[in-house]
N, C-alpha and C positions, 0 to 999 in steps of 0.2 A: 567520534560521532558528530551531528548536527549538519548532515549533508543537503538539508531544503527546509531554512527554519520555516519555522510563522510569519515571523518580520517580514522574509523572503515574498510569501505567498502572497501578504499585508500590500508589501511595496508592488508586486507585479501588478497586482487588482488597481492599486493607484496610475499605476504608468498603461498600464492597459484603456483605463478612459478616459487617458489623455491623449494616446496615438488613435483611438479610436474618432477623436475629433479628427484628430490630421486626415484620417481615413477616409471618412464622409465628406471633405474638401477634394483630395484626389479622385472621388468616385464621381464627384459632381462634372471636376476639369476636364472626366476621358468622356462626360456626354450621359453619365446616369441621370435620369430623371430623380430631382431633388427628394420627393415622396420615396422612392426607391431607393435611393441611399439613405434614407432616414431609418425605413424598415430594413435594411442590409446591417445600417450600424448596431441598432437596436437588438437583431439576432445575434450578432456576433457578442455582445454583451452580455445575453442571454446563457449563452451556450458558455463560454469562456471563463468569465468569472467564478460557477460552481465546477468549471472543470480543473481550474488554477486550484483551487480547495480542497479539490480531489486528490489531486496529483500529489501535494502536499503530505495530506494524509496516510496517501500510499508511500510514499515514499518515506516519510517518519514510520510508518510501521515497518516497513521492511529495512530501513534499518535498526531498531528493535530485534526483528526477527534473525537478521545475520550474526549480531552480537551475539544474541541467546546461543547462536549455533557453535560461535567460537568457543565461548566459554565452556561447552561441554566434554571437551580433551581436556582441558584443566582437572575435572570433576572427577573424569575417570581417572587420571594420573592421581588423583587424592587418594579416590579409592583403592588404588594398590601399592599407598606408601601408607595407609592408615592413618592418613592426615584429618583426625575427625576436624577437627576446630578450623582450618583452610575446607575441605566441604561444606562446615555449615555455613562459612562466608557466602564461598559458590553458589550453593543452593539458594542462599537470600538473592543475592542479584541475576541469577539463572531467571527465578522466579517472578521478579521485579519484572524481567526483559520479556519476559512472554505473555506477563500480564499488560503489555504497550502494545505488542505486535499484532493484536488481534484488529484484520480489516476484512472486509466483506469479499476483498479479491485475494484474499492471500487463506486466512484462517478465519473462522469466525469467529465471533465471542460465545456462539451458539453450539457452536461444534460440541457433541456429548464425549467423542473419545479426546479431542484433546482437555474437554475442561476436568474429566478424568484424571487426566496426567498431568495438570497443574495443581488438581487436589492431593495427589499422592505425593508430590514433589516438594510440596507445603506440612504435609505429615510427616514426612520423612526427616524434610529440614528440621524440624521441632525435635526427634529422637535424640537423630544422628548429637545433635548440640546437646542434649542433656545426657546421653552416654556417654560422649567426647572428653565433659565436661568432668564426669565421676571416674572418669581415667579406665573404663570398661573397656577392654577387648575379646571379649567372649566369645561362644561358639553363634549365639542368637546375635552381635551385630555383623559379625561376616555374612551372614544369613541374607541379612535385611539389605547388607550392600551388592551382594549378588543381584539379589531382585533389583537393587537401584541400578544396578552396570545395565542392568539386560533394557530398562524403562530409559535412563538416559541414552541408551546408543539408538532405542527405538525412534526417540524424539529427535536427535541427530539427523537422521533418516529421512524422517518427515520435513523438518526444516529445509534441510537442502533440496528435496522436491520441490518442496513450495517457493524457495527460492530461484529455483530453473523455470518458473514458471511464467509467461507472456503477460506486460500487464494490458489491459483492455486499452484502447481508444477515448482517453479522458473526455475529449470531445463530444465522443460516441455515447458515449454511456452518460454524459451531463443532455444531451439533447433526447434521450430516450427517457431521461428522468421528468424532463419540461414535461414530456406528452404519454408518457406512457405512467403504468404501474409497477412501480422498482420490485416487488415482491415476484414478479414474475421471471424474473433471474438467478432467484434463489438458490434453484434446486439442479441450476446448469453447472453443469463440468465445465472448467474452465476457459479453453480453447473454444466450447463450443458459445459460452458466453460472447468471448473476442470477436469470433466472428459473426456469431448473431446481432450483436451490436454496429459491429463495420456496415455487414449488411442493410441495415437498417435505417444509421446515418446516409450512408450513400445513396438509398433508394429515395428515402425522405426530403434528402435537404444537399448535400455534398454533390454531388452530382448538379442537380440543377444550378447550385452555386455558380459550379465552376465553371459552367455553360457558359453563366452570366458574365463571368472575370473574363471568359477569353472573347467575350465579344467587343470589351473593354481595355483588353491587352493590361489586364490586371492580375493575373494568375500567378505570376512572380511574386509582385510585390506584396498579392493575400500571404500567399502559401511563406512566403518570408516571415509576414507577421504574425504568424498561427505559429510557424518555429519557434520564434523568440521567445513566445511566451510558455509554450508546451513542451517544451524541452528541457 
């Protein structure tokens, strides 16, 4: 793990307003009116920095979320050697991992069926460990582990959806947050998020932008610098 620390996001936000001076000198050299690359740099600030923070976040949750997902063939493989005591390990850091992975593009924290199935997964871990523990293998914890196969393969399931899944336009969706009301993406299906947001970006602001770059034979060198740091 630890594929886009904090440090990481920490240091980009630092190096980001410091090329962004470099920026607003080359904006001025191809013929930008100086006021105009003031407001040029200033948005791109704007917009970058909470999308660098985003990116982060999603990114630490969804690795979180792949873990959780690995670790669930472990679980079942427990459950059909009777391994109480290696389950209720499982279960402790299954549970840990998917208590990380909750972001607003991925899972919610809100979500009522998955916090469902963090609750039962928490009740369970507790049994399984004090059954395991009195050396019980009775007709009532097969029982209990049936319904845990059927609920962890369920979750398995879900994760790997969630993990095929498009992440938004960091960009898009930091420049929708400056002007709009983030509540209003709530209740969007995913893709339809993504592209509402592209939309939106490019009607608003992306677009006009670029209009601007290429009058200035700057469009490489933005679209370079939106790479480095969004990637």
């Amino acid at each position: 793990m630890g594929l886009f620390t904090k440090t990481e996001a920490q240091t980009k936000s630092k190096a980001l307003r410091e090329e962004l001076k470099l920026l607003r000198k080359e904006f001025i050299s191809c013929g930008m009116d100086k006021n105009a690359a003031d407001t040029r740099v200033k948005e791109l600030r704007e917009i970058m920095e909470p999308a660098i923070s985003a990116l982060y976040e999603y990114r630490t949750a969804k690795e979180h979320l792949l873990y959780a997902g690995e670790k669930i063939p472990e679980l079942l493989h427990a459950i059909d050697r009777e391994r109480f005591a290696e389950l209720q390990e499982g279960l402790t850091e299954l549970t840990e991992e998917l208590e990380k992975m909750f972001h607003g593009c991925l899972i919610r924290s809100d979500d009522p069926d998955f916090a469902s199935t963090l609750s039962y997964l928490k009740r369970i871990r507790k049994e399984v460990s004090e059954k395991g523990k009195a050396g019980r293998r009775e007709r009532a914890m097969k029982q209990e582990t049936v319904m845990l196969r059927s609920e962890l393969e369920n979750t398995e399931a879900v994760l790997r959806d969630v993990a095929e899944r498009n992440a938004p336009d960091f960009m898009a969706l930091s420049y929708y947050i400056l002007h709009e009301d983030r509540f209003a993406l709530i209740d969007m299906e995913n893709e339809q998020r993504n592209v509402f947001l592209t939309d939106y970006f490019d009607s608003n602001y992306r677009k006009e932008w670029m209009e601007e770059t290429d009058r200035f034979n700057l469009t490489i060198r933005v679209n370079d610098f939106v790479r480095k740091y969004m990637e």
